[in-house]
C-alpha positions as CSV (number, residue, x, y, z in Angstrom):
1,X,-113.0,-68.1,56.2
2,X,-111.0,-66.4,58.7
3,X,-110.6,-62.2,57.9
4,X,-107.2,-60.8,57.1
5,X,-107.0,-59.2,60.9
6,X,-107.7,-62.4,61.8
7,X,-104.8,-64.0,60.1
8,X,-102.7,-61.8,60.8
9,X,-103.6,-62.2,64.9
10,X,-102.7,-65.6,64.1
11,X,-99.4,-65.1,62.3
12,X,-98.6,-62.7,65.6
13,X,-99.8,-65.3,68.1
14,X,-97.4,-68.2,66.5
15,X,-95.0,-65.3,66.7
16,X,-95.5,-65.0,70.7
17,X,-95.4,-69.0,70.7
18,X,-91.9,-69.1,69.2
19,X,-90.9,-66.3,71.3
20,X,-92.6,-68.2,74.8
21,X,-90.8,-71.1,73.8
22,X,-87.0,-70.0,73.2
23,X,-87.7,-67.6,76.4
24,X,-88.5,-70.8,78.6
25,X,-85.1,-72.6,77.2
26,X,-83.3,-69.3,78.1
27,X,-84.8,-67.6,81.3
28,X,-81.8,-66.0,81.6
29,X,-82.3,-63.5,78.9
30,X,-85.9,-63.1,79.2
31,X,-85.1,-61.5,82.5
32,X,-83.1,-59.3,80.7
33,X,-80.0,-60.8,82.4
34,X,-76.5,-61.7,81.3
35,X,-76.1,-65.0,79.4
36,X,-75.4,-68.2,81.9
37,X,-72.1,-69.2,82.2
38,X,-71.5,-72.8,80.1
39,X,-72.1,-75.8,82.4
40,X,-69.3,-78.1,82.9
41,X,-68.3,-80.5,80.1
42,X,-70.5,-83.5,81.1
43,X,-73.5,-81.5,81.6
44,X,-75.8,-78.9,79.7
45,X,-76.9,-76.0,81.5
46,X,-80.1,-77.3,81.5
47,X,-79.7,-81.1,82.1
48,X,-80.3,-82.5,78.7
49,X,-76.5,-84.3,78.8
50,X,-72.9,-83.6,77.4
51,X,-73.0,-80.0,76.3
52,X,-72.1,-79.0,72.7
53,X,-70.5,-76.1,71.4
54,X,-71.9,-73.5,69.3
55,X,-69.1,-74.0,66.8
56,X,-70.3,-77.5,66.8
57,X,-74.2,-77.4,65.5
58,X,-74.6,-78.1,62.1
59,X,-77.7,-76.7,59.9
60,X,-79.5,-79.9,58.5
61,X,-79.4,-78.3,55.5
62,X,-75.3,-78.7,55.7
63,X,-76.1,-82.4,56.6
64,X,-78.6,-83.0,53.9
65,X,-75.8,-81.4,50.9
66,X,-73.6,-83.9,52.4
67,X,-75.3,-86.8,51.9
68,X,-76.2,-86.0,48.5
69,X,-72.8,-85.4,47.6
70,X,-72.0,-88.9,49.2
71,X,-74.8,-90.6,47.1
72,X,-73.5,-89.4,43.6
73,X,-69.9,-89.9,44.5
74,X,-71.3,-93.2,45.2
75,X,-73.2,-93.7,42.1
76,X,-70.3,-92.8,40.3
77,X,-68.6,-95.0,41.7
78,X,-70.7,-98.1,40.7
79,X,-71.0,-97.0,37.5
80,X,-67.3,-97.0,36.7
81,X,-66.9,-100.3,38.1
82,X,-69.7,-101.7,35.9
83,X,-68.3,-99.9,32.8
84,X,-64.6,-101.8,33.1
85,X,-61.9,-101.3,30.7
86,X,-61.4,-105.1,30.1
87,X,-62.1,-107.5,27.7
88,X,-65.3,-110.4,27.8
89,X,-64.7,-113.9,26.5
90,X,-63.7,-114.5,22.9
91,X,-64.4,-110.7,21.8
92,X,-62.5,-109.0,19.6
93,X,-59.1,-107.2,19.8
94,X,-57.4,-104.5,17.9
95,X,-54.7,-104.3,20.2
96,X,-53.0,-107.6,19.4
97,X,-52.0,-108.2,16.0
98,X,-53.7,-111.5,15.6
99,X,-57.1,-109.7,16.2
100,X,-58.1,-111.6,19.7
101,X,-58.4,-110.9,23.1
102,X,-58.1,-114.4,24.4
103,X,-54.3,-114.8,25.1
104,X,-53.0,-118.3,23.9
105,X,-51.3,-120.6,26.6
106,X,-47.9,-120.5,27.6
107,X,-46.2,-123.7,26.5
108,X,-45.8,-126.5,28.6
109,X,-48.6,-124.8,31.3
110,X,-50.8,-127.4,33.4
111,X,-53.9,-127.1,34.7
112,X,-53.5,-127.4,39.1
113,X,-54.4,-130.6,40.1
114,X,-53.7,-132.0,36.3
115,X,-50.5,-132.6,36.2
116,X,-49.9,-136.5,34.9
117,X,-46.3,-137.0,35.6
118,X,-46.3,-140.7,35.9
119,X,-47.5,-142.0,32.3
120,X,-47.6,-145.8,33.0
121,X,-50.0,-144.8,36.1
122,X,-52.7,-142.2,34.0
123,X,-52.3,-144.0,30.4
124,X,-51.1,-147.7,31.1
125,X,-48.2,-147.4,28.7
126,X,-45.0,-146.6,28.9
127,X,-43.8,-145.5,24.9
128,X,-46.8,-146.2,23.6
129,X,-46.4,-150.1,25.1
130,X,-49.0,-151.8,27.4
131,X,-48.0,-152.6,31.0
132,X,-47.9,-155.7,32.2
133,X,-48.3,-155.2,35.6
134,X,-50.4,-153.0,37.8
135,X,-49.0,-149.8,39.5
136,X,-49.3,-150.4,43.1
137,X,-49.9,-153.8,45.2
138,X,-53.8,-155.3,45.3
139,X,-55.1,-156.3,48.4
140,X,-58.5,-157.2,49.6
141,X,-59.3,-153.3,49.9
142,X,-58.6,-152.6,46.4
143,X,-60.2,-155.5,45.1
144,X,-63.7,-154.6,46.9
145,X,-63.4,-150.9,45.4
146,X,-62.6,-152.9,41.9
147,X,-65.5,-155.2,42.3
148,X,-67.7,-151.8,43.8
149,X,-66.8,-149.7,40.5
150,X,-67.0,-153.0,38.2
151,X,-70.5,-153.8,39.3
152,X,-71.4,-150.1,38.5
153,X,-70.1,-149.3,35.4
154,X,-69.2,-152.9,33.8
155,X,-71.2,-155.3,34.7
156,X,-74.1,-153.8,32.7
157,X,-72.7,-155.4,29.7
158,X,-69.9,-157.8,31.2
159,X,-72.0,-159.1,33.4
160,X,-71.2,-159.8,37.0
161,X,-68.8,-162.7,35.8
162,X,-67.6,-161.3,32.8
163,X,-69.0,-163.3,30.2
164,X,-70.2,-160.8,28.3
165,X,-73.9,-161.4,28.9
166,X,-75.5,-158.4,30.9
167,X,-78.7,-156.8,31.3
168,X,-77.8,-154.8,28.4
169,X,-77.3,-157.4,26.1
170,X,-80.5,-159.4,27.7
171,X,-82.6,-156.6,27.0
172,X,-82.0,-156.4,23.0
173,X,-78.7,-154.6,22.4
174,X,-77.1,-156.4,19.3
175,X,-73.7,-155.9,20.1
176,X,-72.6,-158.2,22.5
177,X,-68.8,-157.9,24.6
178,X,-66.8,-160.9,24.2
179,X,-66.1,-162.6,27.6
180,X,-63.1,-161.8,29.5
181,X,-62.2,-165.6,30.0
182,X,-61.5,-166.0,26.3
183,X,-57.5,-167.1,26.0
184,X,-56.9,-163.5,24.0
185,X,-58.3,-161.4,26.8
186,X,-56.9,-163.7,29.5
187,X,-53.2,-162.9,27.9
188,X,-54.0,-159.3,27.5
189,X,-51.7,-157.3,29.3
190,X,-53.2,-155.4,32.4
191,X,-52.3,-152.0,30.8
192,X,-54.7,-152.7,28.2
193,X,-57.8,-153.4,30.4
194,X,-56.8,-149.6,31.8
195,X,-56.2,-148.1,28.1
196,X,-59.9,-149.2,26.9
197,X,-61.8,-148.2,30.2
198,X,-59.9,-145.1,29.6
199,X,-60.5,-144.7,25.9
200,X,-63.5,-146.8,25.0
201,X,-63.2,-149.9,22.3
202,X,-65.7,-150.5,19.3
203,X,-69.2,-149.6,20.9
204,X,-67.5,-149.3,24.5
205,X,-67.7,-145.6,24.9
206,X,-64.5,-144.1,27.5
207,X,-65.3,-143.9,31.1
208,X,-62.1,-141.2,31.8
209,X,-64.5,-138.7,32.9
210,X,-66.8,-141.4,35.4
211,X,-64.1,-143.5,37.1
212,X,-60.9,-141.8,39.0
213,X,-57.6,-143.1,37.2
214,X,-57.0,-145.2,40.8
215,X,-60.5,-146.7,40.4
216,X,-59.7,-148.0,36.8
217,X,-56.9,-149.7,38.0
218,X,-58.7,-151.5,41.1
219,X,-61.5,-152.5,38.0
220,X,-59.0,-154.0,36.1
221,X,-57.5,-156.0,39.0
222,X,-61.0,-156.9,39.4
223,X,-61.0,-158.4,36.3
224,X,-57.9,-160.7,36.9
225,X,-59.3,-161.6,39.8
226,X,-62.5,-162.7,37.9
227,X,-60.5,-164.4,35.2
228,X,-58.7,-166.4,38.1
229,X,-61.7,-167.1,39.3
230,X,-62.8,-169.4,36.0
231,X,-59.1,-170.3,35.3
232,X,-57.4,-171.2,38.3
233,X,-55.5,-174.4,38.5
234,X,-56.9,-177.5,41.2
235,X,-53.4,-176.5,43.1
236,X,-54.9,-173.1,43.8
237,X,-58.5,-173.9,45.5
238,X,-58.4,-175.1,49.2
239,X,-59.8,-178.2,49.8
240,X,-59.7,-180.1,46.8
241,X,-60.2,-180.3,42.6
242,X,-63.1,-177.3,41.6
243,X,-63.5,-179.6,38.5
244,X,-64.8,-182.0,40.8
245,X,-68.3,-181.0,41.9
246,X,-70.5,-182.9,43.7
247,X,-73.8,-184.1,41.7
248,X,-77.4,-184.1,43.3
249,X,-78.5,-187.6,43.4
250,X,-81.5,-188.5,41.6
251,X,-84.6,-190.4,43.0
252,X,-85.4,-189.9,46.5
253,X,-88.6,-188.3,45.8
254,X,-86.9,-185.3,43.8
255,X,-88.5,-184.1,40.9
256,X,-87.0,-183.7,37.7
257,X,-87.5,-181.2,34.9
258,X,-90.1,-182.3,32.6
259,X,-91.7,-184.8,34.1
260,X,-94.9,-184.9,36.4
């Protein structure tokens, strides 16, 4: 253990070290001389860079009070924005007088991008009557996105013809769809196709939220196009009767269904 001379020695000796070291960054004064004149602006006296003024240097203890200042003006900060004076989702309210916070609708307001201004176009009716004829013209684009959006969502019960026989039904499901080329559905206006698509029917359940109102309208076009298909009069097929279909000959060495 080192004595108390020796201690003190060594306090004296760091004390010599300070000194040695502030009189080697001032030689000026250690020769008992005046103090140096300041170097110019872009230079220190002693060629560490841009001088600084001693009005200028700052005690890090200044710097350190500042920061801590900063950092709880800061957390104040957050904390007041956590701690809102506002109102959550359905919580109560004792400033209106029906006791809630949730402010009811002005009349008549409309969601953006929900406006349904054209009725015969978003329900198929027009007063509560079926239209008879579809919104805008078909052609063979609309009919490929109706037969696209028909295979999808209809055919799993319709059936790709619309008989009514899909995998659904082929797979045990009781209630069976009637077939679209039934004389009532083949009168049915086209309005009506569009109100149960949009609505569901019976076990149908509504596809509004699944198919666009655009799409429901190329489906039931779709569905004309299907009922033409089984219904269309000899005039209308190129090249002949469609009730006329060649039958494959017999004999010739082709084999017939139950026999060997």
């Amino acid at each position: 253990m080192m004595s108390r001379s020796s201690s003190q020695f060594a306090g004296r000796g760091s004390r010599f070290a300070v000194r040695d070291w502030r009189e080697r960054l001032r030689p000026e004064r250690a020769a008992g001389g005046e103090r140096r004149e300041a170097a110019p602006a872009s230079e220190s006296a002693w060629g560490w860079g841009p001088t600084r003024s001693d009005k200028c240097r700052r005690n890090p203890l200044y710097l350190v009070a500042i920061l801590s200042l900063c950092t709880i003006g800061a957390g104040a900060c957050r904390q007041d924005m956590h701690n809102q004076p506002k109102y959550r989702g359905l919580r109560p309210s004792t400033f209106f007088t029906d006791g809630s916070s949730a402010r009811p609708l002005v009349e008549g307001t409309v969601a953006r991008g929900t406006l349904q201004d054209d009725e015969a176009f978003f329900t198929g009716k027009i007063d509560k009557a079926t239209v008879k004829e579809l919104p805008f013209p078909v052609d063979e684009p609309v009919l490929n996105r109706g037969q696209e959006r028909y295979d999808i969502y209809c055919s799993p019960c319709h059936d790709r013809t619309g008989g009514g026989n899909g995998m659904v039904i082929q797979r045990g499901f009781k209630r069976q769809p009637p077939s679209y080329h039934i004389e009532r559905l083949r009168q049915a206006d086209v309005g009506y196709f569009f109100d149960v698509i949009t609505n569901g029917f019976g076990a149908m359940p509504d596809y509004r939220a699944q198919i666009a109102p655009r799409d429901r309208w190329a489906i039931v076009a779709y569905i004309r196009a299907l009922q033409y298909s089984q219904n269309a009069p000899a005039a209308d097929v190129p090249g002949g009767d469609p009730t006329k279909i060649p039958q494959p000959q017999s004999g010739g060495g082709g084999h017939e269904p139950g026999k060997n």
